[in-house]
C-alpha positions as CSV (number, residue, x, y, z in Angstrom):
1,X,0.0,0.0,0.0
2,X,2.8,2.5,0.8
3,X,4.2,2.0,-2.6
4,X,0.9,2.7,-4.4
5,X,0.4,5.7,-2.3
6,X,4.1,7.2,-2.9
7,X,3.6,7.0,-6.6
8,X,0.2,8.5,-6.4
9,X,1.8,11.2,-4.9
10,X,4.4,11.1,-7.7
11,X,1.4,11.2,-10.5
12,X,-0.2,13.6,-8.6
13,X,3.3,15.9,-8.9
14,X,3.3,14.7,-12.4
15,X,-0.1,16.2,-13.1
16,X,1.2,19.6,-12.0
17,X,3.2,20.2,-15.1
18,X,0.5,20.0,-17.8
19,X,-1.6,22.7,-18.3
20,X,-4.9,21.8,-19.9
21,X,-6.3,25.8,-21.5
22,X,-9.0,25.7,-19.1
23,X,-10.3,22.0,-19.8
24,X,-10.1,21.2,-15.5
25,X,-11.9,17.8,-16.4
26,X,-8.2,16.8,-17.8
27,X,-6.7,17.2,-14.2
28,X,-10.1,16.6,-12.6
29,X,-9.5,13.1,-12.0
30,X,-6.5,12.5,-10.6
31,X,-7.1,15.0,-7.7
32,X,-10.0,12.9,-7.0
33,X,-7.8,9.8,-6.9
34,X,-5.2,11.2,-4.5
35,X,-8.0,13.0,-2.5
36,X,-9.5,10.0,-1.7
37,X,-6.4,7.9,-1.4
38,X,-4.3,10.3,0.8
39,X,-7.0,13.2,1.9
40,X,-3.8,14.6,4.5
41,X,-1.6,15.1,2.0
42,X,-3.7,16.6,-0.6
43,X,-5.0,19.0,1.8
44,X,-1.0,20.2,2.4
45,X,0.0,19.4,-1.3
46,X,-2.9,22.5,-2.1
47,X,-1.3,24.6,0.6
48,X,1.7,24.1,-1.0
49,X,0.8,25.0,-4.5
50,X,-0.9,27.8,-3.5
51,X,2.4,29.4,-2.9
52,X,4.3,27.6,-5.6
53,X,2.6,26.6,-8.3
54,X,2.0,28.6,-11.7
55,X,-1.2,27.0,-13.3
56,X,-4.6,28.0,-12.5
57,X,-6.3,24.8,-13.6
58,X,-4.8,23.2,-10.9
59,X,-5.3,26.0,-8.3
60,X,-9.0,26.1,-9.2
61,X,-9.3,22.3,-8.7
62,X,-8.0,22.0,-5.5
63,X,-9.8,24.8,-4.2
64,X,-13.4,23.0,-5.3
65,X,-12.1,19.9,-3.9
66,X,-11.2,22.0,-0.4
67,X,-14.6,23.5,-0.4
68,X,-16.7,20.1,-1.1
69,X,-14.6,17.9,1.2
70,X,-16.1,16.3,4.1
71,X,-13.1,17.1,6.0
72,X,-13.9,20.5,7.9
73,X,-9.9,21.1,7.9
74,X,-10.2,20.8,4.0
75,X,-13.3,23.2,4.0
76,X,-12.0,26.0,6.2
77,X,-8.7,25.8,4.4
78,X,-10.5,26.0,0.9
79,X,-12.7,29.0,2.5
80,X,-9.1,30.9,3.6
81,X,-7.6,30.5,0.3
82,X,-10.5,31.6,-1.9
83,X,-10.5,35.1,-0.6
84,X,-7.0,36.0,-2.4
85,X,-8.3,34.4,-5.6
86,X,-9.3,37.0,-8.6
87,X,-13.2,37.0,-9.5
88,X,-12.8,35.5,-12.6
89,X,-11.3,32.3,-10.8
90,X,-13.9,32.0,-8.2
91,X,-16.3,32.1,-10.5
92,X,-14.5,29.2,-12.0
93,X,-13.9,27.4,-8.7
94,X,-18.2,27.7,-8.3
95,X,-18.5,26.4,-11.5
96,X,-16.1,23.7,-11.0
97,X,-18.2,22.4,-7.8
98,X,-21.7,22.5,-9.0
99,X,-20.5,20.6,-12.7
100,X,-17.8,17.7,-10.9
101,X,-18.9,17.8,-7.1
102,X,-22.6,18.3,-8.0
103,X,-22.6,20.7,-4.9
104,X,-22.2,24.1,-3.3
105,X,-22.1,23.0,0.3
106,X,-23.0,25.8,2.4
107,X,-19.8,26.6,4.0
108,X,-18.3,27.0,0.1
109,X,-21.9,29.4,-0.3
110,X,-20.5,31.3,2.4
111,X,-17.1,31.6,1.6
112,X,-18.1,33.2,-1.5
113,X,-20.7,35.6,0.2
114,X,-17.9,36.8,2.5
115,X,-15.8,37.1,-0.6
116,X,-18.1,39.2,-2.3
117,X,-19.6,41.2,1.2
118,X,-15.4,42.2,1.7
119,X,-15.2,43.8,-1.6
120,X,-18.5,45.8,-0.8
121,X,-17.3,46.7,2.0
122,X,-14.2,48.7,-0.1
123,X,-15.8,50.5,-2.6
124,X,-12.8,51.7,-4.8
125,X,-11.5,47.6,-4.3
126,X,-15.2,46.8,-5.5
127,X,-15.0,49.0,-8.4
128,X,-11.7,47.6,-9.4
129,X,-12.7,44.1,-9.1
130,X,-16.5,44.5,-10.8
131,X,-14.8,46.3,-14.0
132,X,-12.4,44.2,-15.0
133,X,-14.2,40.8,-14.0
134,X,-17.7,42.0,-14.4
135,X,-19.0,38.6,-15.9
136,X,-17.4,36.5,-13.1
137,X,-19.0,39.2,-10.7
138,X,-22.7,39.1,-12.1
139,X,-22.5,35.3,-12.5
140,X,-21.0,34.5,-8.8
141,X,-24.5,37.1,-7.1
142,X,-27.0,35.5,-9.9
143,X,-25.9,31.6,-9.6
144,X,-25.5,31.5,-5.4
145,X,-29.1,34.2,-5.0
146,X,-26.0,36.4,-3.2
147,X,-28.5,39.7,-3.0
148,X,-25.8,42.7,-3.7
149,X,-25.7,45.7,-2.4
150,X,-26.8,49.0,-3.6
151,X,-23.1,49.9,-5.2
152,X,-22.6,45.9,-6.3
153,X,-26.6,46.4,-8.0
154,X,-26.3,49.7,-9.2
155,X,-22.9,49.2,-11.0
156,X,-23.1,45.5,-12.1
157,X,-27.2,45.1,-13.0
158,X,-28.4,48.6,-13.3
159,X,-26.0,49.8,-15.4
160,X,-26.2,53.3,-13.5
161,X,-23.1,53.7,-11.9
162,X,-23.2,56.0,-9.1
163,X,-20.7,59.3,-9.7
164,X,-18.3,58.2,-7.7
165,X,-17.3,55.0,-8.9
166,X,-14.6,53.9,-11.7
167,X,-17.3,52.5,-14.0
168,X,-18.5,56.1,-14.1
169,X,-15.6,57.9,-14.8
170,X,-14.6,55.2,-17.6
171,X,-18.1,56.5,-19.4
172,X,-16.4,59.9,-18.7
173,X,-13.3,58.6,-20.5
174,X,-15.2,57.8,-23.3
175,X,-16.8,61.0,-23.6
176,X,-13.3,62.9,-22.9
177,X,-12.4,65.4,-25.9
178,X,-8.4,66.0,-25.8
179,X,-5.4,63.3,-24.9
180,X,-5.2,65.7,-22.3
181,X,-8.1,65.2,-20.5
182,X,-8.2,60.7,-21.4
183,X,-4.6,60.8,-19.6
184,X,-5.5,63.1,-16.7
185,X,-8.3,60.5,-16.0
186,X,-6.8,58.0,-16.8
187,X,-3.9,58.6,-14.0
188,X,-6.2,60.1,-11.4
189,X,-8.6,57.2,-11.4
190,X,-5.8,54.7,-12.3
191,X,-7.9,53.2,-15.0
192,X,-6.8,49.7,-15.8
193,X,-5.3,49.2,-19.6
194,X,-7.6,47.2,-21.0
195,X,-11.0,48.8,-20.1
196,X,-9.0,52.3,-21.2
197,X,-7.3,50.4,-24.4
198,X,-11.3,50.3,-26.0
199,X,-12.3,53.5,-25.2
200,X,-10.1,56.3,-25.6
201,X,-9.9,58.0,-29.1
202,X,-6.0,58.2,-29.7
203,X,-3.7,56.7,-28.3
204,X,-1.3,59.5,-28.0
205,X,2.7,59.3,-26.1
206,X,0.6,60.9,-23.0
207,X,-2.0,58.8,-23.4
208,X,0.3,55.7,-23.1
209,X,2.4,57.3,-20.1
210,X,-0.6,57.5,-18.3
211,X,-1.9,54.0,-18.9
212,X,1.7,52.5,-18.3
213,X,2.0,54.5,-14.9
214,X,-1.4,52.8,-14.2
215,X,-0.4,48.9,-14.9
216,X,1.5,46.4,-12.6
217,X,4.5,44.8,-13.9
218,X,2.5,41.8,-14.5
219,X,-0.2,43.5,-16.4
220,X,2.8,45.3,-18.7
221,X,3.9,41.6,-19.6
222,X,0.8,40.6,-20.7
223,X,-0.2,43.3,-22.3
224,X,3.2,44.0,-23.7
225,X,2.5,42.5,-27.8
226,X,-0.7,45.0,-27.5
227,X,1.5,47.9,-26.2
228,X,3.8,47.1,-29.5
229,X,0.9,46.7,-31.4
230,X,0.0,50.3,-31.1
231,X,3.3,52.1,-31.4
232,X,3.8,52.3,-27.5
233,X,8.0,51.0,-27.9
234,X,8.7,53.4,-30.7
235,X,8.4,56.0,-28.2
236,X,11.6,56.5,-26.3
237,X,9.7,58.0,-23.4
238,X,7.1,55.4,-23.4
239,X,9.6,52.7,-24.0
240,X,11.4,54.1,-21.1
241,X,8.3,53.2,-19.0
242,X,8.1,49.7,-20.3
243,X,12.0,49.2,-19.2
244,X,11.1,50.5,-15.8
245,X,8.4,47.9,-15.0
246,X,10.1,45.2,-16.8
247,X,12.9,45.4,-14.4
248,X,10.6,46.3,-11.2
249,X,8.8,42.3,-12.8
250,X,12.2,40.9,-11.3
251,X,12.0,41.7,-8.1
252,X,7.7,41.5,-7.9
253,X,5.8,38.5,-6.3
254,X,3.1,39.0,-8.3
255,X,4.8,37.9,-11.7
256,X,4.2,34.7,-13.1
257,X,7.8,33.0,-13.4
258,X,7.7,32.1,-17.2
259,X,4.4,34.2,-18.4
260,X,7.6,36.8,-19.5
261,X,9.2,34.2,-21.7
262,X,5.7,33.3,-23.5
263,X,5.4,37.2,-24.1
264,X,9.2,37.4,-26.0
265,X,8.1,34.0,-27.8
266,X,5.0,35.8,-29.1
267,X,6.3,39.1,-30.8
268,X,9.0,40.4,-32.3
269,X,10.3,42.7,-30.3
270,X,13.7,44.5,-29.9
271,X,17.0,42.5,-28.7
272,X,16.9,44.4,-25.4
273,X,13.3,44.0,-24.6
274,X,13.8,39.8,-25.0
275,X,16.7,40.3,-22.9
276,X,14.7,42.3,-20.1
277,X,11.7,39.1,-20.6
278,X,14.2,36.7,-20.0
279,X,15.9,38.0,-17.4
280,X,11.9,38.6,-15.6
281,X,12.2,34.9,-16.5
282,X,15.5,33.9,-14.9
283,X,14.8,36.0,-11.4
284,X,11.5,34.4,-11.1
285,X,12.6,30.8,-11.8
286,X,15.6,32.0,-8.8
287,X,13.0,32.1,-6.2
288,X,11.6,28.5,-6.8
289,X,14.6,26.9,-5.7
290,X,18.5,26.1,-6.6
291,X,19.9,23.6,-8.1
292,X,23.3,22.8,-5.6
293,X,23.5,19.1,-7.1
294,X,25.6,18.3,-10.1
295,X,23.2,17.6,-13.0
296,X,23.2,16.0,-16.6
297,X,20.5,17.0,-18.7
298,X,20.2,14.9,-21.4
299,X,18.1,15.2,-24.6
300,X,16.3,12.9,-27.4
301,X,17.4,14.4,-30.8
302,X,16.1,11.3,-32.4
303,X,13.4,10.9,-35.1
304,X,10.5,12.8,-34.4
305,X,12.0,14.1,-31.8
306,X,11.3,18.1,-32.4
307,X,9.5,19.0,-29.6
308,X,12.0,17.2,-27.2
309,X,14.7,19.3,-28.3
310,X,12.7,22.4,-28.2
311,X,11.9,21.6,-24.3
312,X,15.8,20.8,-24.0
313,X,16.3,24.3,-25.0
314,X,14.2,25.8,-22.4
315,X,15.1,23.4,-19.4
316,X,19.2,23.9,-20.1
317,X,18.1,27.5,-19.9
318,X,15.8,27.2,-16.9
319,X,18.6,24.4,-14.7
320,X,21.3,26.9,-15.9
321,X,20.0,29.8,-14.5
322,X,19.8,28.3,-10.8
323,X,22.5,26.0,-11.0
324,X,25.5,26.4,-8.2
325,X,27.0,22.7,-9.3
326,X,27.9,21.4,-12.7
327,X,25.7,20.8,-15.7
328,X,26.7,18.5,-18.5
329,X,24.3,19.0,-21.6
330,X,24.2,16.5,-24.2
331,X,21.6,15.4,-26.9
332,X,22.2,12.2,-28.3
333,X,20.4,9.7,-31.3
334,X,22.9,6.7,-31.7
335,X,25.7,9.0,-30.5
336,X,26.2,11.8,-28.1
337,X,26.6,15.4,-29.0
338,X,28.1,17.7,-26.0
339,X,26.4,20.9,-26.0
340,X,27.9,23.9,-24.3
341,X,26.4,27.6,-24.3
342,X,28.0,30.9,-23.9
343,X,25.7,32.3,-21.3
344,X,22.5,31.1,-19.3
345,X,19.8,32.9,-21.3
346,X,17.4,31.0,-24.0
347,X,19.2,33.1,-26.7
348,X,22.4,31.4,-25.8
349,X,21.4,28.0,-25.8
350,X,19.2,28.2,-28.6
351,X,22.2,29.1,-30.6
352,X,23.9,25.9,-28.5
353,X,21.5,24.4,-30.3
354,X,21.5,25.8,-33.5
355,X,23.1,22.6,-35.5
356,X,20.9,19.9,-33.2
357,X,18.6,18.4,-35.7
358,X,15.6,15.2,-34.8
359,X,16.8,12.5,-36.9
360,X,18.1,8.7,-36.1
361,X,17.5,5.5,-33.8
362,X,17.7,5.8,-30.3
363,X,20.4,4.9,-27.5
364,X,19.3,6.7,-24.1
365,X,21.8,5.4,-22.5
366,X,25.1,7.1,-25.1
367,X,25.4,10.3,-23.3
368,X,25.4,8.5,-19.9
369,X,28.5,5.8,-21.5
370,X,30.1,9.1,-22.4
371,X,30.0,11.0,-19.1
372,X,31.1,7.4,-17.6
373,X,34.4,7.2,-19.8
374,X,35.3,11.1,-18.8
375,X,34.4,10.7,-15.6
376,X,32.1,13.5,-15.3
377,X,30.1,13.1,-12.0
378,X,26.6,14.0,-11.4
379,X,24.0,13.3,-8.9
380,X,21.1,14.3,-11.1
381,X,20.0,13.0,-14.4
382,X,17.1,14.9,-16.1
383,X,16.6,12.3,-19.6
384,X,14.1,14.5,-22.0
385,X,13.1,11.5,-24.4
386,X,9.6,9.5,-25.5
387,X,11.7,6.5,-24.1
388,X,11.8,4.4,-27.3
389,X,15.3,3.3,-26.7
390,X,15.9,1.1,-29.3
391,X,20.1,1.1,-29.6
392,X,22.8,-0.1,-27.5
393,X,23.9,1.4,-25.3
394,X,20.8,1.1,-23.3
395,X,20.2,3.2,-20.8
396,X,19.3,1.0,-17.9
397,X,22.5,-0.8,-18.3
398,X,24.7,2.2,-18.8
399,X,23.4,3.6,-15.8
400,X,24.2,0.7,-13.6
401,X,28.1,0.9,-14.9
402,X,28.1,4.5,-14.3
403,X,26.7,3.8,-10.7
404,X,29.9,1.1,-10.3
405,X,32.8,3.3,-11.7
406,X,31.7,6.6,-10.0
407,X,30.7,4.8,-6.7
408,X,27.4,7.0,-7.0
409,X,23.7,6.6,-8.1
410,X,22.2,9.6,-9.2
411,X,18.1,10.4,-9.3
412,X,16.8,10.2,-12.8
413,X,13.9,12.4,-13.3
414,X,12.9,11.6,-17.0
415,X,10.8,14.4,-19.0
416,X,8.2,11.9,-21.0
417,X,7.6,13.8,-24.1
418,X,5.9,12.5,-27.8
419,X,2.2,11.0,-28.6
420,X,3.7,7.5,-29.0
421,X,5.7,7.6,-25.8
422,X,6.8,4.3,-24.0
423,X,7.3,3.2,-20.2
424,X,10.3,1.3,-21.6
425,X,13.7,3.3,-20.0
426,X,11.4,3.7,-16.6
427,X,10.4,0.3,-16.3
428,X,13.7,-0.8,-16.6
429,X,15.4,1.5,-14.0
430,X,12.8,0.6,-11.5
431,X,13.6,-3.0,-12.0
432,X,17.2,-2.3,-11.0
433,X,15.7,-0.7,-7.9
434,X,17.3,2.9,-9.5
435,X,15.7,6.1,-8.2
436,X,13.2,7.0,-11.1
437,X,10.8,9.5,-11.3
438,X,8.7,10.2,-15.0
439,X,7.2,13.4,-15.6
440,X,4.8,13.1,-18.6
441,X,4.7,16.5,-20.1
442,X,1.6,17.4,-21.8
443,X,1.5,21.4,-21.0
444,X,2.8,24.5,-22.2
445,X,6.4,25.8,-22.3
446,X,5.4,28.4,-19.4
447,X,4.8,25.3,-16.7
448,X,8.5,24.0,-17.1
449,X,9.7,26.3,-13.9
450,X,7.5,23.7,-12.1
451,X,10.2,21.3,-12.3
452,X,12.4,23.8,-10.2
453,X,11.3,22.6,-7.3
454,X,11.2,18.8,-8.1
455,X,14.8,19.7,-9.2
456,X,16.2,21.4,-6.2
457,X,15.7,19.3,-3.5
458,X,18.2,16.5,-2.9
459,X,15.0,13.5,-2.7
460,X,11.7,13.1,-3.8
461,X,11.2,12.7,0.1
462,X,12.6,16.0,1.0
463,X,9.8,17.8,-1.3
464,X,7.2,15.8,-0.1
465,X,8.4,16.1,3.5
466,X,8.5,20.3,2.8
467,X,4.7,19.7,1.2
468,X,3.7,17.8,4.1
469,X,5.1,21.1,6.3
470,X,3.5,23.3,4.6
471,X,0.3,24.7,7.2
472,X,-3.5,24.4,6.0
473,X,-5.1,27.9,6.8
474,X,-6.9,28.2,9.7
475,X,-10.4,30.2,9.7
476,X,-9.9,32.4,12.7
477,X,-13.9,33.5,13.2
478,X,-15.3,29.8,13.9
């Protein structure tokens, strides 16, 4: 039984990397699995993510699964947690419940009444929250019968905002005659970017200062292909601006860790700028963990083997960054070909990679034959492949040689990519008793910094030991 729960636990890590665009039914299921199986540590494990984890499929999840549990720890934990969630998620989270619990128990009806009575309470944090999630808003009052107050009616189902709130002095915006006047708005009501972007006239140079002043660092990432879009970087002033909350995104805790490196992937901006993204990218990644073992990442460049390579790229760049040991990068088909970069950002491995081409069989185990014969140690092996090793040398066997000669056995943590992928490398280390974990990576590019801290610990048992650590809120006014 302990076996089947310690890899349950390992599927339900697993699960963390993929990120399903808002399809929860895809990660649904094995929540329910390990919720039923291990109800303690899933209860920590969504403590835990709520302060590490990037994807908000997963988030959402465990927060319906908190609120519907039968566990009142579960329950007031879910209930603590929801109130930091945006709108728009806990409108999701509602959702979630009523279509895969087939409830809204009444302690999860009142977590979301309190939610929505503490925005009420605020009316410029009520404003905020009911203009740029209005449809989560209107859908969380009309689907729990929450009767809103007379701001929350007048605003979101009258549509007569009173003088004094932000919805009315966006109509004001709109009606606004000079630059002038949109920006002085604009900055005294901090109006948020993408309510402003449809309604103002021109987007003049102090039209854009104004709206940059008024976004987060977050908010300028996302936004960032939009802000190109519309001239804002061909400004040097403006562009100044950008800089300035680019390098404030290092530093912020409110920055998803690789949301900047989707946003250089998905324009063509300026050689600075990507540099600024990555480095967002790199100080992010920083916080999740270091790497202080020596690691060899080692990649798949056989046939069919593009998307491998492309999430070798990113990892070298991601394990890189946080490294304090040695790395040894090597992608291998039937042979093994050493890889070595100039610097730690994406741009320098990509051109690491530049020559590094999907074609031939497949020997796993090359790379690890060649590190053996130079004697290069490592503690760590992260093996980015679909597992179809085919050639000798074999992995399995290679890594019991390597074990012998450098008196060491090293975790192997292998990154399952491809539609046809086999079991066939992880089956065979497990029967060699070698310390094997298989990460099946379905998601996007963005979710690879959850690896960090599956990376950084010294054990598997270490990070679920931290997990298990980790406190489940309390609700302090039962």
């Amino acid at each position: 039984m302990k076996n089947e729960e310690r890899d349950l636990r390992l599927e339900m890590l697993n699960s963390l990397l993929t990120t399903p665009h808002r399809q929860l039914e895809l990660v649904a299921e094995t929540h329910q699995l390990i919720i039923e199986i291990d109800p303690l540590f899933y209860g920590h494990l969504a403590a835990w993510y709520q302060k590490n984890g990037d994807v908000r499929d997963h988030k959402e999840v465990f927060m319906g699964n908190l609120l519907t549990s039968p566990l009142t720890e579960h329950r007031d934990a879910g209930f603590m947690m929801l109130q930091e969630f945006p709108p728009y998620q806990v409108s999701r989270v509602v959702d979630f419940m009523k279509q895969h619990r087939n409830k809204v128990p009444r302690s999860a009806r009142t977590a979301v009444t309190r939610y929505l009575r503490h925005r009420e309470k605020n009316p410029q944090f009520f404003d905020r929250a009911a203009l740029r999630n209005r449809k989560a808003m209107k859908h969380l009052y009309a689907t729990l019968h929450v009767k809103p107050g007379d701001r929350a009616n007048a605003i979101l189902f009258k549509e007569k905002p009173p003088e004094d709130s932000l919805a009315f002095m966006v109509k004001q915006l709109a009606k606004a005659e000079t630059p002038g006047d949109q920006a002085a708005l604009i900055v005294e009501h901090n109006i948020p970017y993408t309510i402003a972007i449809g309604t103002v006239k021109q987007l003049t140079p102090t039209v854009l200062v104004a709206l940059i002043n008024s976004m987060s660092p977050q908010e300028i990432i996302n936004n960032l292909n939009s802000l190109q879009k519309r001239g804002a970087l061909e400004h040097p002033e403006v562009k100044a601006l950008v800089d300035e909350k680019l390098e404030a995104a290092q530093k912020s805790d409110r920055v998803s860790a690789y949301k900047a490196r989707v946003a250089a992937d998905s324009a063509s901006f300026d050689a600075e700028t990507v540099a600024k993204l990555e480095k967002v990218t790199d100080e992010q990644v920083k916080k999740r963990g270091k790497i202080t073992v020596p690691t060899g990442l080692l990649i798949d460049k056989s046939g069919s083997m593009e998307k491998a390579i492309e999430i070798g790229k990113r990892l070298a760049a991601l394990v890189s960054g946080i490294t304090e040991a040695d790395l040894f990068v090597y992608a291998f088909d039937k042979m093994p070909y050493e890889i070595k970069a100039k610097g730690t950002e994406l741009s320098d491995w990509e051109r690491a990679f530049e020559h590094i081409k999907a074609g031939g069989s497949t020997s796993c185990g090359c790379a690890v034959e060649a590190m053996r014969r130079q004697k290069k140690l490592v503690e760590q092996f992260i093996l980015v492949t679909d597992e179809g090793d085919n050639s000798t040398p074999y992995f399995a066997e290679t890594y019991t040689s390597y074990c012998r000669d450098l008196a060491v056995m090293p975790n192997v943590v292998i990154v399952r990519v491809g539609a046809y992928a086999s079991d066939y490398v992880e089956s065979q280390l497990k029967e060699k008793r070698a310390p094997v974990e298989t990460f099946t990576f379905k998601g996007d590019y963005y979710s690879l910094p959850n690896l960090v801290p599956l990376l950084s610990r010294p054990s598997r048992l270490e990070l679920l030991m931290e997990i298990m650590e980790t406190p489940l809120p309390v609700r302090k006014d039962k």
